[in-house]
N, C-alpha and C positions, 0 to 999 in steps of 0.2 A: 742370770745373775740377779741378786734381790736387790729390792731402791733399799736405799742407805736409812731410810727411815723404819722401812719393815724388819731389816736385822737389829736395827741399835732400840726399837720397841717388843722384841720376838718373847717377852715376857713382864708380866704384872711388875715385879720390881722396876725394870728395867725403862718400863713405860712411864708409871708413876713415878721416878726420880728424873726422868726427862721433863715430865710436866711443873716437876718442882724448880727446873731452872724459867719455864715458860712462863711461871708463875712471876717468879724475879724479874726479867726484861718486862712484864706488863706492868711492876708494880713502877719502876722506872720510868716507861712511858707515859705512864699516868703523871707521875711530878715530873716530868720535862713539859707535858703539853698543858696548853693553854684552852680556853674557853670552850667550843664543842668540842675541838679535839679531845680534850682531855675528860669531858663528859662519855665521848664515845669508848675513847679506852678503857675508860671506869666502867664501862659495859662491860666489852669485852673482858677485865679483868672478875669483873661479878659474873660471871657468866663460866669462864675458866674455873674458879674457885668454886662455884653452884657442881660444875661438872664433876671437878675432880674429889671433891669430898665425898659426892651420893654414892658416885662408885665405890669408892673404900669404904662407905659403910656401909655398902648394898654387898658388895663382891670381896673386898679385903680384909676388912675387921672378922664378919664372921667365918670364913676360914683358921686365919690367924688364932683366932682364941683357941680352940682346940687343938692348933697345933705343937705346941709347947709350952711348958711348965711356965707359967705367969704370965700364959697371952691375956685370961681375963681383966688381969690388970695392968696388962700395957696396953688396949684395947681401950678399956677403961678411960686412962688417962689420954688417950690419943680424942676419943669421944667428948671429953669435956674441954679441948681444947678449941676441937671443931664448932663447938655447941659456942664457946665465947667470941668465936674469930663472924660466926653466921650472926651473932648478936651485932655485932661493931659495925658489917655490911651490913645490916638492917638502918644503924642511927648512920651512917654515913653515906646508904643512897636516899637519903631526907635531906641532905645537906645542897648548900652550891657549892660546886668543887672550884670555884673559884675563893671561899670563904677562907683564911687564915686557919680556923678551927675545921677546916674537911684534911686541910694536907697534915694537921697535927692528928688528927685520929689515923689517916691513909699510911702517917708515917710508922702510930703504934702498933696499926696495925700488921703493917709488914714486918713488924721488928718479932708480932707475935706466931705469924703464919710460918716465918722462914725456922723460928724456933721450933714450933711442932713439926715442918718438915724435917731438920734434923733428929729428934727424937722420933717420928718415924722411921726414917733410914737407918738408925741405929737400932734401935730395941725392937723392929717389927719387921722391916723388909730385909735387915740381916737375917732371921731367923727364920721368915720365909723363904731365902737365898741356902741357907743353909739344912732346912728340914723336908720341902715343898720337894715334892716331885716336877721335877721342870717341865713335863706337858702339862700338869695340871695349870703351870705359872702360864704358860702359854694361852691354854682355856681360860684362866681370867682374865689375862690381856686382851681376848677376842671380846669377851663381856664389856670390860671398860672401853674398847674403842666403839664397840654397837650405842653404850650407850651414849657415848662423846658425842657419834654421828649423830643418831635422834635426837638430841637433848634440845630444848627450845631456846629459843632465844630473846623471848619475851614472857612474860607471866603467862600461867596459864588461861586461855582461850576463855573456858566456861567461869570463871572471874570475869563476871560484868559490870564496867564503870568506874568512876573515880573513885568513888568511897571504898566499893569493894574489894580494890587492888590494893588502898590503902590499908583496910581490914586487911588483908590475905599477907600482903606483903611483898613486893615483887622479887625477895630474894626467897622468901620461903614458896613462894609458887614455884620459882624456876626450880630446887632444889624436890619440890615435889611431884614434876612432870617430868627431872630426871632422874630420879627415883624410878616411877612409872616405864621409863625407857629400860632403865637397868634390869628391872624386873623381867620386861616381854624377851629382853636379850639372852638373859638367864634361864629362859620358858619356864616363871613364875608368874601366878595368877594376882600376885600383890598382895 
């Protein structure tokens, strides 16, 4: 019999809209907790979102475009959403999440993240649901969990020092080491 979690994940859609409710209970946890707490969960929440974006533009965006008449521009617009949501985690792991103005960005920002989750589920992972060959959905589902499993959990490694994580960024590190994961999972050279 399969665990409950390998059928109700058995495909890219399917996974990636489970991760979009995972998303929500983190964003939650974050404004319920207090002091490390809530520092740690803002991890884990930048860490879930570092994960779950690289995949889709490593593994689900470029599928998708070719697969239906205006993937390039729901694609598109999925990509410049990501691109503003990865900006807002950048000024808001600079912040103390205790600050008034961390939980006013933490708040626009889920207001903006849950928005591009639904315009994904609609205009991209329907048309993937409806065009994709369902082993192929599968195979990318195997991709995005390899990468999920390797993905780091800290900036990456060869970023040396305070200044230079500050330079790097530690959301665009994370986002760049899971990149790198998605890649080896895909048996692409980068």
């Amino acid at each position: 019999m399969a665990h409950a979690d390998e059928t109700r994940d058995e495909d890219v859609v399917a996974l990636l809209t489970h991760q979009h409710g995972e998303i929500r209970n983190l964003f939650d946890e974050v404004e319920r907790a207090r002091g490390d707490d809530r520092r740690d969960a803002f991890r884990r929440l930048v860490r879930m979102l570092a994960v779950h974006e690289t995949a889709e533009q490593e593994v689900v965006h470029p599928y998708a475009r070719g697969l239906f008449d205006g993937g390039d521009g729901v694609v598109a617009d999925r990509l410049a959403e990501e691109k503003e949501a990865k900006e807002t985690l950048a000024r808001l792991d600079g912040m103390d999440p205790e600050s008034p103005e961390f939980l006013a960005g933490l708040r626009a920002l889920r207001m903006d993240v849950m928005e591009h989750a639904r315009a994904e589920e609609r205009y991209e992972f329907l048309q993937l649901r409806r065009r994709a060959d369902p082993e192929r959905l599968v195979t990318l589902a195997k991709a995005v969990r390899a990468a999920e499993a390797t993905a780091p959990t800290r900036p990456h490694p060869a970023v040396q020092g305070a200044a230079a994580n500050l330079a790097a960024g530690p959301v665009a590190a994370l986002m760049d080491r899971t990149r790198d994961a998605v890649r080896k999972a895909m048996g692409k050279d980068g």
